[in-house]
C-alpha positions, 0 to 999 in steps of 0.5 A: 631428311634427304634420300641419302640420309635415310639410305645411311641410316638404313645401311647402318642399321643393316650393317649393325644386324649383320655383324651382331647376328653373325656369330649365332648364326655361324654356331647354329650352321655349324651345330647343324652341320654336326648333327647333320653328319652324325644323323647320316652316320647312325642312319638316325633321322630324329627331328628333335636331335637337331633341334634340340643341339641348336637350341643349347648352343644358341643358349649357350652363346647368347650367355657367353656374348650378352656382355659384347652383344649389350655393349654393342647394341648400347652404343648403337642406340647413343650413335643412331639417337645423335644421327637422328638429332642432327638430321632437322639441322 
Protein backbone atom coordinates (compact mmCIF):
# COMPACT_ATOMS: atom_id res chain seq x y z
CA UNK A 1 0.00 0.00 0.00
CA UNK A 2 1.43 3.58 -1.21
CA UNK A 3 1.04 6.72 1.07
CA UNK A 4 -1.52 8.07 -1.29
CA UNK A 5 -3.72 4.87 -1.01
CA UNK A 6 -3.83 5.10 2.62
CA UNK A 7 -4.38 9.06 2.73
CA UNK A 8 -7.79 8.19 0.36
CA UNK A 9 -8.93 5.60 2.63
CA UNK A 10 -8.35 7.85 5.61
CA UNK A 11 -9.86 10.94 4.01
CA UNK A 12 -12.89 8.49 2.98
CA UNK A 13 -13.19 7.31 6.36
CA UNK A 14 -13.08 10.92 7.82
CA UNK A 15 -15.46 12.12 5.34
CA UNK A 16 -18.18 9.13 5.96
CA UNK A 17 -18.05 10.11 10.09
CA UNK A 18 -18.83 13.77 8.93
CA UNK A 19 -21.51 13.29 7.02
CA UNK A 20 -23.36 10.41 9.36
CA UNK A 21 -22.70 12.27 12.52
CA UNK A 22 -23.92 15.58 11.24
CA UNK A 23 -27.36 15.53 11.75
CA UNK A 24 -27.09 14.44 15.85
CA UNK A 25 -24.82 16.95 16.02
CA UNK A 26 -26.80 19.84 14.72
CA UNK A 27 -30.07 18.48 16.80
CA UNK A 28 -27.75 18.24 20.10
CA UNK A 29 -26.45 22.24 19.19
CA UNK A 30 -29.66 23.04 18.57
CA UNK A 31 -31.29 21.27 21.62
CA UNK A 32 -28.70 23.04 23.75
CA UNK A 33 -29.27 26.33 22.19
CA UNK A 34 -32.88 25.99 23.45
CA UNK A 35 -32.29 24.95 26.72
CA UNK A 36 -29.56 27.40 26.91
CA UNK A 37 -31.99 30.45 26.44
CA UNK A 38 -34.95 29.18 28.31
CA UNK A 39 -32.49 28.44 31.46
CA UNK A 40 -31.32 32.06 30.95
CA UNK A 41 -34.77 33.25 30.71
CA UNK A 42 -36.29 31.59 33.96
CA UNK A 43 -32.81 32.52 35.54
CA UNK A 44 -33.08 28.55 36.10
CA UNK A 45 -29.66 27.18 36.07
CA UNK A 46 -30.34 23.17 36.59
CA UNK A 47 -27.62 20.89 34.77
CA UNK A 48 -30.31 18.01 34.27
CA UNK A 49 -32.58 20.49 32.13
CA UNK A 50 -30.04 20.47 29.47
CA UNK A 51 -28.84 17.16 29.58
CA UNK A 52 -31.93 15.56 29.82
CA UNK A 53 -33.55 17.45 26.28
CA UNK A 54 -30.37 16.38 24.57
CA UNK A 55 -30.64 12.98 25.29
CA UNK A 56 -34.36 12.38 24.12
CA UNK A 57 -33.68 14.49 20.97
CA UNK A 58 -30.80 12.31 20.26
CA UNK A 59 -33.05 9.13 21.18
CA UNK A 60 -35.39 10.48 18.93
CA UNK A 61 -33.05 11.03 15.93
CA UNK A 62 -31.40 8.17 16.03
CA UNK A 63 -34.93 6.12 15.72
CA UNK A 64 -35.81 8.41 12.99
CA UNK A 65 -32.52 7.90 11.03
CA UNK A 66 -31.28 4.02 12.04
CA UNK A 67 -32.90 3.12 8.41
CA UNK A 68 -30.41 6.21 6.54
CA UNK A 69 -27.83 5.62 9.09
CA UNK A 70 -27.65 1.67 8.50
CA UNK A 71 -28.22 2.01 4.79
CA UNK A 72 -25.20 4.37 4.68
CA UNK A 73 -22.91 2.49 6.88
CA UNK A 74 -23.75 -0.73 4.65
CA UNK A 75 -22.49 0.52 1.75
CA UNK A 76 -19.60 2.12 3.38
CA UNK A 77 -18.67 -1.28 4.51
CA UNK A 78 -19.02 -3.32 0.45
CA UNK A 79 -17.15 0.26 -0.94
CA UNK A 80 -14.24 0.26 1.73
CA UNK A 81 -14.01 -3.93 1.67
CA UNK A 82 -13.68 -3.76 -2.38
CA UNK A 83 -10.96 -0.76 -2.02
CA UNK A 84 -9.07 -3.02 0.53
CA UNK A 85 -9.14 -5.77 -2.02
CA UNK A 86 -7.52 -4.18 -4.85
CA UNK A 87 -4.88 -2.50 -2.92
CA UNK A 88 -2.34 -5.98 -3.10
CA UNK A 89 -2.84 -5.60 -7.10
Amino acid sequence: MNAEAAIDIFKSLVMFVLYVMSPFVGVILFVGLITSLAQSVTSIQEQTLTFVPKLIAVAGVMILLAPWTLRLLGEFAVQSLSRIGTLGH
